[in-house]
C-alpha positions in Angstrom: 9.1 -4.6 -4.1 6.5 -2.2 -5.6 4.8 -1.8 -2.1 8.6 -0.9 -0.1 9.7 1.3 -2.8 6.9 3.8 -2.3 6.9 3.2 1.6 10.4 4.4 1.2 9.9 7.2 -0.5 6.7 8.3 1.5 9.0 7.9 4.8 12.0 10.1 2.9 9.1 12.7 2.1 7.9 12.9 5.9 11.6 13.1 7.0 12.1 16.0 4.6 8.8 17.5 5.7 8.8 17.3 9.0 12.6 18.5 9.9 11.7 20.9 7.0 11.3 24.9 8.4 10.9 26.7 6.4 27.6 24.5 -14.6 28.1 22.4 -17.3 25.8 20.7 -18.9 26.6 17.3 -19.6 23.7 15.4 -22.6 24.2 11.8 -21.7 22.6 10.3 -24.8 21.9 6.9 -23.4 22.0 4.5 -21.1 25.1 2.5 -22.4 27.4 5.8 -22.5 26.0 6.2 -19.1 27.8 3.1 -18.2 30.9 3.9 -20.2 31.7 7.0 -18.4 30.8 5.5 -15.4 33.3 2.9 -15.5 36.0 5.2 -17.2 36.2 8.4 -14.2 34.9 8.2 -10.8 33.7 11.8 -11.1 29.5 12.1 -10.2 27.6 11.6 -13.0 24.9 14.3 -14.2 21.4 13.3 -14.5 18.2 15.2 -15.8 14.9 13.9 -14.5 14.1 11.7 -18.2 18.1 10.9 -18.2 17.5 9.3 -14.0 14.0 7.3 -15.7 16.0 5.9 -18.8 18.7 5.1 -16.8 16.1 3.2 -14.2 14.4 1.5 -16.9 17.7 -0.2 -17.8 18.6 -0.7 -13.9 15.8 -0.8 -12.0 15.6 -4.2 -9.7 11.8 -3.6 -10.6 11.8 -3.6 -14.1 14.4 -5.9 -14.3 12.6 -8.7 -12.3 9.5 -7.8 -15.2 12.1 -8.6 -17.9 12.7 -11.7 -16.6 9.2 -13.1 -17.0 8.7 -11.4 -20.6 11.1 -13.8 -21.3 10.3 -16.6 -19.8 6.9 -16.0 -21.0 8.4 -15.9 -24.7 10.2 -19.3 -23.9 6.9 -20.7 -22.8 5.9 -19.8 -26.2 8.2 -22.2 -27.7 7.3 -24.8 -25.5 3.7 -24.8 -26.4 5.0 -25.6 -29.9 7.2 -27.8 -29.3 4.8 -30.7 -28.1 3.2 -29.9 -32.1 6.5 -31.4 -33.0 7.2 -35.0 -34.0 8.2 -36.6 -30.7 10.9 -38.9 -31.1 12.4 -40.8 -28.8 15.1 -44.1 -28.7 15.2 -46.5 -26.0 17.7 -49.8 -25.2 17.7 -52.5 -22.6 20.2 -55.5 -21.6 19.1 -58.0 -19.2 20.2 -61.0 -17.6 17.5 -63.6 -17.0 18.5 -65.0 -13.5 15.7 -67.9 -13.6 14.0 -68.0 -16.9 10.4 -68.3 -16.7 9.4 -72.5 -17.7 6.2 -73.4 -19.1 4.4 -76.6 -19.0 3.5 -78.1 -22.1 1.5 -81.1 -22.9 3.7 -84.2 -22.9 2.6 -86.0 -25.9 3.8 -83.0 -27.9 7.6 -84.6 -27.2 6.7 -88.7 -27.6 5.2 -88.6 -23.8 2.2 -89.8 -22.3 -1.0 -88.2 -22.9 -2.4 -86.4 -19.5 1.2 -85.2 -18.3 3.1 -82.3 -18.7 6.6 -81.9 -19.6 8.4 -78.4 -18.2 10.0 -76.5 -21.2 12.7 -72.9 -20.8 11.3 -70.3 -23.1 14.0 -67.7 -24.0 17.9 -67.6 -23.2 19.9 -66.6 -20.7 20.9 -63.1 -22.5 18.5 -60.2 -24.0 18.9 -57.1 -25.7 16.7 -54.8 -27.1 16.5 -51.2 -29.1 13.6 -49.3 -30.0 13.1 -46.0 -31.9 9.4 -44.4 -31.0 8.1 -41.3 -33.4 4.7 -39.9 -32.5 3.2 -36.8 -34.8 -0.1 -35.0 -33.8 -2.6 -34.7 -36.7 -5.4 -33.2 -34.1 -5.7 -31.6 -31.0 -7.9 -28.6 -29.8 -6.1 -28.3 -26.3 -2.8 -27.6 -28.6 -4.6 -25.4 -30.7 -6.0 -23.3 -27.6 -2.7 -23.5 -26.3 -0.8 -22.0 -29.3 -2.8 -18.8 -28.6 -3.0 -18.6 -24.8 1.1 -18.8 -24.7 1.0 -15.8 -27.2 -1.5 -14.4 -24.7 0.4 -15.0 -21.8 3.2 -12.8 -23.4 1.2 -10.0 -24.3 0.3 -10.0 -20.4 3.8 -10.0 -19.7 4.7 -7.3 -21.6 2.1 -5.5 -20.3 3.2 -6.4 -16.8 6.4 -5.1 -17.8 5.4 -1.8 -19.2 3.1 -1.5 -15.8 6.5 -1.8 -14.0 8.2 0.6 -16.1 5.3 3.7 -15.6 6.1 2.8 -11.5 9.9 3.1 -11.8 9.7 6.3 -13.9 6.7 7.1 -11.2 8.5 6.3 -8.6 11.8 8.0 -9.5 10.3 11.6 -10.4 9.2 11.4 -6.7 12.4 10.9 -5.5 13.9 13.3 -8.0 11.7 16.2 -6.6 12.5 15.0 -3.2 16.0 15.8 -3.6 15.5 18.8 -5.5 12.7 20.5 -3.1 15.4 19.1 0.0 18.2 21.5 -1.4 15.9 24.2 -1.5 14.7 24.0 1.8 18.5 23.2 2.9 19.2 26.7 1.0 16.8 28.6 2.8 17.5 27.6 6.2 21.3 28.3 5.5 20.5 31.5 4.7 18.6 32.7 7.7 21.2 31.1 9.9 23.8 32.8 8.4 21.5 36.2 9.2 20.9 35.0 12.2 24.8 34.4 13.5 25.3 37.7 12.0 22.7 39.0 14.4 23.7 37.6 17.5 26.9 38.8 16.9 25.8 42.2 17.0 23.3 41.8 19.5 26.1 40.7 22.3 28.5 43.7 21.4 25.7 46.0 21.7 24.9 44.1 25.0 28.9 44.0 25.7 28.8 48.1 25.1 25.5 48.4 27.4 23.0 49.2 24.5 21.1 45.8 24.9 20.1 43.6 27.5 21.3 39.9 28.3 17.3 38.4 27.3 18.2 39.8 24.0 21.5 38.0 23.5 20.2 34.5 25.0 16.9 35.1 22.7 19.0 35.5 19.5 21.1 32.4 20.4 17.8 30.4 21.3 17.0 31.2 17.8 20.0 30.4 16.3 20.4 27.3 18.2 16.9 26.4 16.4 18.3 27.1 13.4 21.2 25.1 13.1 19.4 22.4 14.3 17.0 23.0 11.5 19.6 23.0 9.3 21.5 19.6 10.5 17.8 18.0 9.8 17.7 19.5 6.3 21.3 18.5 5.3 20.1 14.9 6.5 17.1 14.9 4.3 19.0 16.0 1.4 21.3 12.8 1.8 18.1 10.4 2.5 17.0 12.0 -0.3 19.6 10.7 -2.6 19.8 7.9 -1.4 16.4 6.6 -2.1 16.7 8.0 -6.1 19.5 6.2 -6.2 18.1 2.9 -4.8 15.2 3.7 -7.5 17.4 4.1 -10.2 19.5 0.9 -9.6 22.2 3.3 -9.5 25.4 2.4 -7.1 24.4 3.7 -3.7 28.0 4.2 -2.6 28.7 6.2 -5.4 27.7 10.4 -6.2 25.0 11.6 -8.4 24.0 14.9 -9.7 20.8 16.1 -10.4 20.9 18.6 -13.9 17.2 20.1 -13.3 15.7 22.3 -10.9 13.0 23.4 -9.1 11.9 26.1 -11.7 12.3 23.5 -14.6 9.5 21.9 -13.4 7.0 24.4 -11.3 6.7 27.2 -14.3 5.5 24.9 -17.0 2.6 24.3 -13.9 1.8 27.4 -13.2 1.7 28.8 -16.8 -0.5 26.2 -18.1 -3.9 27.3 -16.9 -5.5 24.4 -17.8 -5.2 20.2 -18.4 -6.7 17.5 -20.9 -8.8 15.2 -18.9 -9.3 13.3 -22.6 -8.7 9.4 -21.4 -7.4 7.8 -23.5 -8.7 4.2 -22.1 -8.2 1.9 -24.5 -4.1 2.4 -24.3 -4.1 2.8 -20.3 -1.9 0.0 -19.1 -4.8 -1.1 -16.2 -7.3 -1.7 -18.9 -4.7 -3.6 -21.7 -4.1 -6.1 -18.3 -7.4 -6.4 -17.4 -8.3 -7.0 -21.3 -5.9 -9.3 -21.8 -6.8 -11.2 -18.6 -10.2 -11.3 -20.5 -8.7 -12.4 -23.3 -6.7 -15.4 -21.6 -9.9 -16.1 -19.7 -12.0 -16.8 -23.0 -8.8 -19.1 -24.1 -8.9 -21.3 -20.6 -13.1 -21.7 -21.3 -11.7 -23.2 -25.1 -9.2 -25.5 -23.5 -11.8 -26.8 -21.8 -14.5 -27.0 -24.0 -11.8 -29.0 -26.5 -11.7 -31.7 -24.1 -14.8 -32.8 -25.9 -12.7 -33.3 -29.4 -11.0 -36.1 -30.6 -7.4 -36.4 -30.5 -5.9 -37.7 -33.5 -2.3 -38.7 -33.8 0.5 -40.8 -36.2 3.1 -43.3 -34.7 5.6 -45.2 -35.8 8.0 -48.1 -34.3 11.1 -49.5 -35.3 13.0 -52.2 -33.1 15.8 -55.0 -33.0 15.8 -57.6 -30.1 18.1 -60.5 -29.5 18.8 -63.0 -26.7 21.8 -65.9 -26.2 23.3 -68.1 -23.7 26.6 -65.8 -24.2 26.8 -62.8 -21.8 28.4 -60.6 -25.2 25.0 -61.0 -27.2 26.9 -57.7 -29.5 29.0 -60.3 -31.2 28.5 -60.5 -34.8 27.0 -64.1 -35.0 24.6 -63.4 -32.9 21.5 -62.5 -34.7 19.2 -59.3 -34.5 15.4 -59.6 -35.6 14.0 -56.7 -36.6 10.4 -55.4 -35.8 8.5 -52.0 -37.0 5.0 -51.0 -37.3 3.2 -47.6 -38.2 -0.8 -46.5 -37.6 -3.0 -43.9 -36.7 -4.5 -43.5 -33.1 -7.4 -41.7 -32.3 -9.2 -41.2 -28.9 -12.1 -39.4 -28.1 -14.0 -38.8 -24.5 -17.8 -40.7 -24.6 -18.5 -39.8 -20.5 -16.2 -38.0 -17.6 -19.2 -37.7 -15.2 -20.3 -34.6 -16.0 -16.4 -33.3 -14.4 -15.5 -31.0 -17.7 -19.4 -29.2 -18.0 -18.3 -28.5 -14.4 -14.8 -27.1 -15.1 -16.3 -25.3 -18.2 -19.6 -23.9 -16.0 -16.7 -22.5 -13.7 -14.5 -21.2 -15.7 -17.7 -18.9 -17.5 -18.6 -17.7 -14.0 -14.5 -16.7 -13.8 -14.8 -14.7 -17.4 -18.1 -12.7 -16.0 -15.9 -12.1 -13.1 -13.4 -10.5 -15.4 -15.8 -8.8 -17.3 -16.9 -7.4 -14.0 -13.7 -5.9 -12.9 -13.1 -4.5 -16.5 -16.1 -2.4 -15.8 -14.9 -1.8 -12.6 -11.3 -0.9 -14.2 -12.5 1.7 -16.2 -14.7 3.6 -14.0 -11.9 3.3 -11.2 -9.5 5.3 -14.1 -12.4 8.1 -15.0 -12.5 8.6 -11.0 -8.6 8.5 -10.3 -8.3 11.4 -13.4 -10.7 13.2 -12.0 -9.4 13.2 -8.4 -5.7 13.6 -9.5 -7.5 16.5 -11.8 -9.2 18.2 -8.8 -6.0 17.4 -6.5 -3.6 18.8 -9.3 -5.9 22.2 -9.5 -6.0 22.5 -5.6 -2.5 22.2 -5.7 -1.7 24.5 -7.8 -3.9 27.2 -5.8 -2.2 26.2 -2.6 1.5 26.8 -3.7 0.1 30.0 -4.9 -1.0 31.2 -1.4 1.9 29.6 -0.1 4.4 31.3 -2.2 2.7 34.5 -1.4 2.5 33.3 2.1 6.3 33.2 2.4 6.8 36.6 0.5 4.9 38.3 3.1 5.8 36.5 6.0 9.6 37.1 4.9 9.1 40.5 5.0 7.6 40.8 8.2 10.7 39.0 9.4 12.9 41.3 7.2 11.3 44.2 8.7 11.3 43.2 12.4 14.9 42.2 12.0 15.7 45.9 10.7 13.5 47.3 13.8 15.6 45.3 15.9 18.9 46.1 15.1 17.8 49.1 15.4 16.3 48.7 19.1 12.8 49.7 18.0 11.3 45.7 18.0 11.4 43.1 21.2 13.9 39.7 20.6 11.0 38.1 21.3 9.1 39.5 18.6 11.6 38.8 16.4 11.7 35.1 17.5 7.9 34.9 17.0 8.4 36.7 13.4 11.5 34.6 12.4 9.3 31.5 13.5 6.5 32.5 11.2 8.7 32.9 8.4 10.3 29.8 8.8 7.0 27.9 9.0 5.3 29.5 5.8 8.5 28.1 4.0 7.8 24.6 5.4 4.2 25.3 4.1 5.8 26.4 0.9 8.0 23.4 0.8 5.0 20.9 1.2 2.9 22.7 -1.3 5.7 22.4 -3.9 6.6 19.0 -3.0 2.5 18.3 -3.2 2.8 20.3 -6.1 4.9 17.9 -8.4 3.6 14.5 -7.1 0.0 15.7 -8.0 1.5 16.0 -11.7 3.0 13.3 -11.7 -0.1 11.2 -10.1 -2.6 13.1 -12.4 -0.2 11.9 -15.7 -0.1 8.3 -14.2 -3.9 8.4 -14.6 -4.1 10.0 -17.9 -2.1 7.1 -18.7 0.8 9.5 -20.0 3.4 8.6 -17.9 
């Protein structure tokens, strides 16, 4: 699911970026009121950027499907100690003896001759029988082990869990900033084709009163025709947009959101802070708690086997009542019960497996030094994504900069032209060529703010702040 999300959200960003050109304030407290108002007005519900990640850690298919196995991890838990308990267990039988089984016994027992054998019944037609079985561990190692690998195994779990929560609250900033930078491109482009109606309007009464020519008039509607085909593409983005925060969130797809935050919320923070910890803080970065606790059950699965060399010791104890007769109701009171019980210690212990458990254990130590392997390899993989999402956050910042600056620059060329051309100074083709470079540096300023954000985001994912 992981894997689809973030296809998702890379093919919303390429849609946005591609077709890309250029009130009250409502606190929801938590995710339960959330829920409340939801179900008591139909009216779109407000969300800040931390309100949309509490919301998805509550919702979220992802996190959700993580929850499931902490829990069953916990249950496992109790399992393991269960077989620590006394083991009882009860057990009855009725049968019917179609033939009973005859045994040949030594005729001079019954006044016969010696040397022959007379055939003799053992038993009755009708037996019953009920038994009451309680066995009690005294030792085991594999139980021991086992306590503590199921306590393990729910420590991986939650760290699992808390893996799938940083990628949900990951996952939903991206598609928070999607929508966000989609409406500002959407605003842009709205703008200039409102400019540039205006303009064609005027250009084909000048033309209609002789003061311009017909190329004019068709190259202002060529641009305008650009434009709002532009702007169709951006509107589109904008609803792709919301639907894939949405989808993240677990939120209703059929039903509206708003977003409470915008673009400035997020991009001056960035750009006043000059500079960024790059302290890593490994030791409580969810890769390396997984890969330590894989470690950690590793060492338990080397015990298990190495306890296979221990005695088991155990305590059972019988109790039991049998009786048989030539009546098919053998439960009548007359018919007698004989009682049997007994009580002792068993103990078992492995002398020679052919060498099959130094095998296992030989294995299982290559396994660990595996692990201990890729926990190396864990933690130089987070110093080198820190510093790339470092170096990518810096370079970021520098290229929404230019960008920005970019845009200011080109938009006054195109302000400029446009004023030259009304007033029959400038071409309509340079004005085209002018309105086309504006509307490209804001698609280069819309990348670099979108690029921007997810290198913030990816650079607190690897500080492990997320």
């Amino acid at each position: 699911m992981k894997v689809q999300m973030k296809n998702l959200l890379q093919i919303a960003s390429v849609v946005l970026l591609v077709f890309s050109s250029v009130g009250v304030k409502a606190q929801i407290k938590d995710t339960e009121e959330i829920s409340s108002k939801e179900a008591r007005t139909d009216s779109p519900i407000k969300f800040s950027l931390e309100e949309a990640q509490k919301y998805a850690l509550e919702n979220s298919f992802m996190v959700k499907g993580s929850d499931y196995d902490l829990k069953v991890a916990k249950r496992k838990v109790w399992e393991a100690i269960s077989t620590g308990l006394p083991q009882v267990k009860a057990s009855a039988n009725y049968s019917k003896n179609l033939d009973i089984a005859v045994s040949l016994l030594p005729a001079e027992f019954f006044g016969g001759n010696a040397g022959e054998y007379t055939p003799v019944k053992f038993g009755q037609t009708y037996t019953s029988a009920a038994t009451v079985n309680v066995d009690q561990k005294i030792f085991d190692g594999s139980y021991i082990v086992g306590l503590g690998a199921a306590k393990v195994f729910v420590q991986l779990s939650q760290n699992t869990k808390t893996k799938s929560e940083i990628d949900v609250k990951d996952l939903v900033a991206q598609a928070y900033y999607n929508v966000l930078v989609a409406r500002e491109n959407y605003k842009t482009i709205e703008e200039n084709v409102a400019i540039t109606k205006k303009t064609h309007f005027e250009t084909k009464a000048y033309y209609e009163n002789g003061f311009r020519e017909e190329l004019d008039v068709d190259q202002v509607m060529l641009m305008l025709k650009r434009s709002e085909n532009q702007l169709s593409d951006a509107k589109r983005a904008i609803s792709n947009a919301l639907i894939m925060l949405k989808f993240t969130m677990g939120y209703d797809i059929e039903k509206d959101i708003e977003l409470n935050n915008n673009l400035e919320t997020f991009i001056n923070p960035l750009l006043i802070s000059k500079t960024e910890s790059k302290e890593l803080d490994l030791e409580n970065h969810i890769d390396y708690k997984i890969v330590d606790t894989q470690l950690k059950a590793q060492k338990l699965i080397i015990k298990n086997e190495q306890a296979g060399y221990l005695p088991n010791l155990s305590a059972f104890y019988s109790y039991g009542k049998n009786t048989s007769a030539d009546a098919w109701n053998v439960y009548k009171s007359n018919v007698p019960w004989f009682k049997s019980s007994m009580v002792g210690l068993k103990i078992s212990m492995p002398i020679f497996t052919g060498f099959n458990r130094r095998s296992k254990i030989k294995q299982e130590k290559i396994n660990y030094k595996k692990i201990e392997d890729l926990k190396y390899n864990t933690e130089q993989s987070l110093k080198k994504d820190l510093s790339l999402s470092y170096n990518s956050l810096v370079n970021a910042k520098d290229t929404y900069e230019n960008d920005l600056k970019g845009l200011e620059i080109a938009k006054r060329i195109y302000e400029r032209t446009l004023v030259k051309f009304n007033e029959g100074v400038s071409t309509s083709t340079e004005l085209s060529n002018n309105e086309q470079q504006y509307l490209n540096s804001h698609s280069a300023y819309i990348n670099a703010t979108l690029n921007l954000l997810n290198s913030k985001i990816a650079f607190d994912k690897a500080l492990g702040k997320l």
